[in-house]
Every structure is written in structure tokens, then in C-alpha cells.
N, C-alpha and C positions, 0 to 999 in steps of 0.2 A: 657715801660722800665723806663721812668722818671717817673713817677708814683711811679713804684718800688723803685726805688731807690731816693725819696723823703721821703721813711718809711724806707728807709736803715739805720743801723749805722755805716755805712762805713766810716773811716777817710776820703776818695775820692771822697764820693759819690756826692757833690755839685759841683766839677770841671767836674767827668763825665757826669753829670746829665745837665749842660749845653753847654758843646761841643757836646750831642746827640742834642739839641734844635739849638743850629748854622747850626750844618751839616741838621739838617730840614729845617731850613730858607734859605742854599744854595739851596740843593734840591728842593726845591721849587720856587725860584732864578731860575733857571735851566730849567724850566718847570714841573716838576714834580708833580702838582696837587694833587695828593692824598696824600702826607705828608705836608697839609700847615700846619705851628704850630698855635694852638687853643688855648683859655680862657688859658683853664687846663693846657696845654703843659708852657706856660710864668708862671701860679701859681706854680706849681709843682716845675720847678727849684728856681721857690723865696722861696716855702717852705723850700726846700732842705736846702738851706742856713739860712734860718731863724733858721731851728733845730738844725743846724750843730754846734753852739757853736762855732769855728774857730774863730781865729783873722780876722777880713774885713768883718765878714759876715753881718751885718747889711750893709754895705756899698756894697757889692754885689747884696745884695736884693733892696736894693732902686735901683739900675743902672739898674737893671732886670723892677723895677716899672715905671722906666723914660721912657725905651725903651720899653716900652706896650702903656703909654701917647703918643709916636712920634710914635708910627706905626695907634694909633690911629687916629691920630692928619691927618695921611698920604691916611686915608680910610678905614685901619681894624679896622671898630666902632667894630667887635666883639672879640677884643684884647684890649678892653679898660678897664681900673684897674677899679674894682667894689670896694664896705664897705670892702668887705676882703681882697684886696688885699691892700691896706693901710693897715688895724688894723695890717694884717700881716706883712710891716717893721716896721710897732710902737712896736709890739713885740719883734721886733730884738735885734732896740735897745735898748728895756727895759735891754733885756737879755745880751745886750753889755758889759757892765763894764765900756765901754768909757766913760774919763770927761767930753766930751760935749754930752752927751747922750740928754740931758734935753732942750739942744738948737736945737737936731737935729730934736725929737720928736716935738718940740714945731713949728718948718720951715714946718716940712712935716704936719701939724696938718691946719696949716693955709695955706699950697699949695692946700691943699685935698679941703679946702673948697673952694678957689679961683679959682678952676680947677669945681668946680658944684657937688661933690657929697657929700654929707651931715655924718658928723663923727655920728655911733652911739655908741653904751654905749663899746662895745670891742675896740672902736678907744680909745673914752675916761679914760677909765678902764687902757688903756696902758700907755697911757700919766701920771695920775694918779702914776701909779706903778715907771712908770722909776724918779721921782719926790722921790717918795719913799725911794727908794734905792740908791739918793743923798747925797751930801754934803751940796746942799742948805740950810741957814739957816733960809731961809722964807718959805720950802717946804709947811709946814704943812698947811699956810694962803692960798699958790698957788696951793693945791690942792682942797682945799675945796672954792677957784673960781670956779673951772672946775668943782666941784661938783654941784656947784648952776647953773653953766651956762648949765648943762647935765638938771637941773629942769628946767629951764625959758625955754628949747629947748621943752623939752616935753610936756610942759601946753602951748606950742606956739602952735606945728606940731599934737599934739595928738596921736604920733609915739610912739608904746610901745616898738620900738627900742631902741630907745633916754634917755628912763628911769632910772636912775640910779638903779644899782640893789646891792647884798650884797656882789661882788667881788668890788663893787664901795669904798661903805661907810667902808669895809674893809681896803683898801687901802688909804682910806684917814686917818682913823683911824691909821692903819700903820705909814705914812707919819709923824703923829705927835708921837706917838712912840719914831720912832729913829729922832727925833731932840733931843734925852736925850744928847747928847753931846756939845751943844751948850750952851750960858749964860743962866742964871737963868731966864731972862727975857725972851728969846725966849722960854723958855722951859714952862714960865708959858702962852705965848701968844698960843703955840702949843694946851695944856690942855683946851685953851678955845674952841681951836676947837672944838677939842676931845666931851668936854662937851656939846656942840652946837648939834652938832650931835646926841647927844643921847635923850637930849630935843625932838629935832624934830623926832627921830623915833620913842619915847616911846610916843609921845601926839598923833600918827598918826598911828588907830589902822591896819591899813593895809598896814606897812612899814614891813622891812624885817628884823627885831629885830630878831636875832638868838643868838646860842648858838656862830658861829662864831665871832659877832658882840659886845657879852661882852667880850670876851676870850681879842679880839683887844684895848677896851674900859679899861677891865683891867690891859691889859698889858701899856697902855698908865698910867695911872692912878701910875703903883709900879714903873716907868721910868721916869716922870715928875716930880711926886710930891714927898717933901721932907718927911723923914721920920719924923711922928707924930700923930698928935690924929686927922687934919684934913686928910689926908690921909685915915688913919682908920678908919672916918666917912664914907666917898666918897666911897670906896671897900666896907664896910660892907653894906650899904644901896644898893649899885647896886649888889652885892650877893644875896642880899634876893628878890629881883628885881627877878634876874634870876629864883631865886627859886621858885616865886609865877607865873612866865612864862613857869617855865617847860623848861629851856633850859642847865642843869647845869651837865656837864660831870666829866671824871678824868680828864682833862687838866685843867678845871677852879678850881676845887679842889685842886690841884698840886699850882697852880697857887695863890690863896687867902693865902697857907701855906707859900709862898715865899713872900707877902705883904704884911700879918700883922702880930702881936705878936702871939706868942702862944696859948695866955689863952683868946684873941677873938677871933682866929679859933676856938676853944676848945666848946667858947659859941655859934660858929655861925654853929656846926659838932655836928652830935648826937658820934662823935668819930672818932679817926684818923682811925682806924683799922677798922670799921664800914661802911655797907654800907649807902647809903645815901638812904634818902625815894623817891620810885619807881615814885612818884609824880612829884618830883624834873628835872626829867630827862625826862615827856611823851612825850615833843615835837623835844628830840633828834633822828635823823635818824642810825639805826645801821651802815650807811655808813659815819658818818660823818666824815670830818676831818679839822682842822684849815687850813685855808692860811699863809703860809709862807711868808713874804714879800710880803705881798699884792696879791701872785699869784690864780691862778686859784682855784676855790672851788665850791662844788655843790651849791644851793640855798636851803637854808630848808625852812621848814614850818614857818610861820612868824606867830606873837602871834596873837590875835584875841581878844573875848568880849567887842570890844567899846574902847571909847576915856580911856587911862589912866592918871592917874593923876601921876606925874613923883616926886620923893622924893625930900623933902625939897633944896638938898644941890643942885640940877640943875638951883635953881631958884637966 
């Protein structure tokens, strides 16, 4: 039943979903043996609330997390929070709204590891996102720590857990994005990220360079930087980037139309009304779809043939 009602859309279903989990824990309190609550039974109600979007729910699902630690802690090693069940309040409050979201994810990020079980890339990836969709004006810098710290973790443990993957470099990418709001000078320190990042996945011919990964890159790029010819250098070179990758859809196309002038769309488009050559596009998946705020996205095919050499203006 909590199960079900974990896949429920029921405005309720988080409050019923853990008063059936209590009346088990009495029940079993009780004597009752065969309803002890399990793993799944304490995840299930923290999912429940993680979904639910509700005001307190991040805060409901940590209290569910703490109270698995102390039953833990008490002898039910097999109610002990595993990788998911963190990533799963670092979701929460990604998806919180709350202004101290960035302080909370950043407490529970460094409790996980002080408590012995090792954050991997879905811990990371959340922490990342909720940083994201800040007001922080240094997000952009303190995301791509946690990016480098996700790489120094991986070439430590050899964990292809721990790896950053392209919901990561997404989200970082993200991150610097929306610091568009901020001074001029944060805005240009963000871009250096931005640029960093794309140095290192385009020189690294088995990083996860996608179609997702310029859509991000681009959108940082017409957000950051000020309108002009060095702009219009930086887009048009990572255009033709994409093109000679194979990664280049109608969102990036949409996209280049809304970042440069007319008449070098004009020279960089066999036509607005035109398709684009079939080449352009072979390493797009018919499923693709961008991330939103850094959220959830498949992983595509990532470029291939050896080290590239990355255009003048990265360097």
C-alpha cells in the first residue's frame, strides 16, 4: 500500500503513506512480527514526500532519513539509509524552492559522508542542481568544485559511480547560465567556467560532449556574454563544433537564431526554412530532450574519433 501510494498523485498521499508506516512500527511495537517495517517501507514514505512537491516536504523526508540513522544506529542495520536514500532528500530540496536550500543540501551532503557512505554522481548531480536554481552569486565557481571534487573522487576510488556524467556538466553549465542576473564581472567569471568545461570535454575524446551539453554551453554563451562580434565569434565556432560532432537539433537551431545576427545565421544555415544536412544531426537520439534546470536527462552517445583539438577562442 505505501508503495502504491508513493506512485500516487494524491494531494494526501504523503500523510497517509506515513501514518500506514507508524501503525507498522506500532504493530510491531506490539509483537506483531510479520509487519516489521523494511528498507522499502521508510524509502517508499520518503519518496512519497520527495514527489509530493508540498510545502515541508524536503523537511519531512530528511526527518524520515534521520529516523532510519536512529533505528539504525539502535540495531535495524537493515533500515540503514543507503546512496538513495540521501540522493533522495538532496532531490527534495533541490525541488524545494526553499532559500536555504543550498545550505541544507550542502549539511546533509557532508552528514552523508561523516555518517560512512560515500556521495555518488545522483548525490552530487543534486547538490549541483539545487546550487543551480540559486540566487548565489558565486553558484557558478561552487558548482564546478563539486564538479572537480566528483573527478579527484573518481580517479581516487575507480567507482564509475562517482563519475561525473552529462546530467553533471549540464547542470554546472546551468549554474553559470542563470548567474545572467548578477554584475558584469560575475557574469564574466561564470563564462569562464562555462568555457572550462567545454576545453576539457571537447580535448577528452570520451567525455559526454552531446547535443545536450552545447544547447547548455550555448545558452550560457547568448546569457553571459554581451552583445557583439566576440560573442558571435564564440557561438559561431561552437556551432560548427556541434556540426562537425553530429550533435545539432531544432532546439540549437532555434537557439543560434536567438544569439546572433541574422545574416551569420543566414551564413552558418543552408536556410531558415531548410532542412539541415542529415549529417549534422547522426549522433542525435530520436528520444532526445534538453534539461531543464539542470534536471534529469537521458545520457547520449558522446563524440568519438580521438583527441580533438578545440577552436581557437577556448584557448
Amino acid at each position: 500500500v505505501i508503495n502504491a501510494l508513493s506512485k500516487s498523485r494524491a494531494s494526501d498521499a504523503p500523510q497517509r503513506a506515513e501514518a500506514i508506516l507508524k501503525r507498522m512500527q506500532t504493530m510491531y511495537e506490539d509483537g506483531e512480527r510479520d509487519v516489521r517495517p523494511d528498507h522499502v517501507s521508510f524509502s517508499s514514505v520518503m519518496n512519497c514526500w520527495a514527489r509530493s512537491g508540498q510545502d515541508g516536504a524536503a523537511e519531512h523526508a530528511e526527518a524520515i532519513l534521520y529516523q532510519m540513522e536512529d533505528l539504525a544506529n539502535l540495531g535495524h542495520t537493515h533500515i540503514k539509509p543507503n546512496q538513495v536514500s540521501y540522493s533522495t532528500v538532496l532531490n527534495a530540496w533541490s525541488k524545494s524552492g526553499s532559500p536555504n536550500a543550498v545550505e541544507r543540501v550542502d549539511a546533509l551532503l557532508e552528514h552523508m559522508q561523516k555518517s560512512g557512505t560515500k556521495p555518488n554522481a545522483y548525490c552530487y548531480n543534486a547538490v549541483i542542481n539545487t546550487l543551480a536554481k540559486s540566487a548565489h552569486l558565486d553558484k557558478a565557481q561552487r558548482a564546478y568544485e563539486i564538479l572537480c571534487k566528483m573527478l579527484d573522487a573518481y580517479k581516487k576510488y575507480n567507482d564509475r559511480h562517482m563519475k561525473p556524467n552529462v546530467i553533471t556538466y549540464c547542470s554546472v553549465l546551468n549554474a553559470c547560465a542563470y548567474t545572467d542576473r548578477a554584475s558584469e564581472e560575475h557574469r564574466l567569471k561564470a563564462f569562464d567556467v562555462a568555457r572550462s568545461i567545454m576545453l576539457d570535454l571537447i580535448e577528452d575524446s570520451s567525455s559526454d560532449l552531446n547535443d545536450s551539453v552545447y544547447f547548455q554551453f550555448l545558452s550560457a554563451c547568448r546569457q553571459l556574454l554581451p552583445v557583439g562580434p566576440e560573442r558571435d565569434e564564440i557561438v559561431g565556432a561552437t556551432f560548427s563544433e556541434c556540426c562537425k560532432t553530429g550533435h545539432v537539433d531544432d532546439k540549437i537551431v532555434n537557439l543560434l537564431w536567438q544569439s546572433l545576427p541574422p545574416q551569420i545565421c543566414r551564413d552558418l544555415l543552408p536556410g531558415r526554412g531548410s532542412s539541415f544536412p542529415p549529417d549534422w544531426s547522426r549522433n542525435i537520439s530520436k528520444y532526445a530532450k534538453h534539461p531543464k534546470g539542470g534536471g534529469q536527462s537521458r545520457q547520449n552517445r558522446s563524440f568519438g574519433g580521438g583527441r580533438r583539438n578545440p577552436p581557437s577562442f577556448f584557448r
